[in-house]
N, C-alpha and C positions, 0 to 999 in steps of 0.2 A: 875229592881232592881237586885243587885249582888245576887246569890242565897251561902250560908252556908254552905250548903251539898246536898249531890245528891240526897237525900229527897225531896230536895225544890225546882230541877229542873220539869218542867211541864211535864203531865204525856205522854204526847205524846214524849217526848223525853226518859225518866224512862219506858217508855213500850216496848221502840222498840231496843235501843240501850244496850252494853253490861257495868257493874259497869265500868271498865277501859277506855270505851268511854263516859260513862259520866263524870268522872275525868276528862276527855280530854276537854267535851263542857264544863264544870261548870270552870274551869280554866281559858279558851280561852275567853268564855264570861265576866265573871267577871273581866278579861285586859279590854277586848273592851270596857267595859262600863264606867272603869275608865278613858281609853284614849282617847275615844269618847263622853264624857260629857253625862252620862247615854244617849242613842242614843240605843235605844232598836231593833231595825231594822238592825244596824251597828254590835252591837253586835252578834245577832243571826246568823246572815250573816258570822261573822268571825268564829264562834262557831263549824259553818257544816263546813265550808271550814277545822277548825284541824282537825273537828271528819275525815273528807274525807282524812288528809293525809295519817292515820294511819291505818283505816276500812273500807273495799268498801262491798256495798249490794250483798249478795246471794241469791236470791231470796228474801224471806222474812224478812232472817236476814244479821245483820250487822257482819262481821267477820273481825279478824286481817289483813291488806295487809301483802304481801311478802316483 
């Protein structure tokens, strides 16, 4: 289901990720899911691939790319 705010994104993503990457997944996903007839697999898929264009892992955390 689309989520409303980044509240509502699951906490594996709200734990790990930065407020601006999750803007990034909660956006991305909530397209997918419109454009993919709720398709919760589809969406999550396309969700990482924006969070990845924007934030790549450093170790443990996720930080801005260059």
């Amino acid at each position: 289901m689309p989520y409303l705010s980044n509240e509502d994104l699951p906490m594996s993503v709200r734990a790990h990720l930065p407020e601006h990457a999750q803007d990034i997944f909660r956006a991305a996903f909530n397209s997918a899911w419109d454009r993919y007839g709720g398709r919760d697999d589809v969406a999550r898929r396309i969700a990482w691939a924006a969070v990845k264009r924007h934030y790549h892992k450093l170790g443990k955390d996720w930080v801005p790319s260059d």
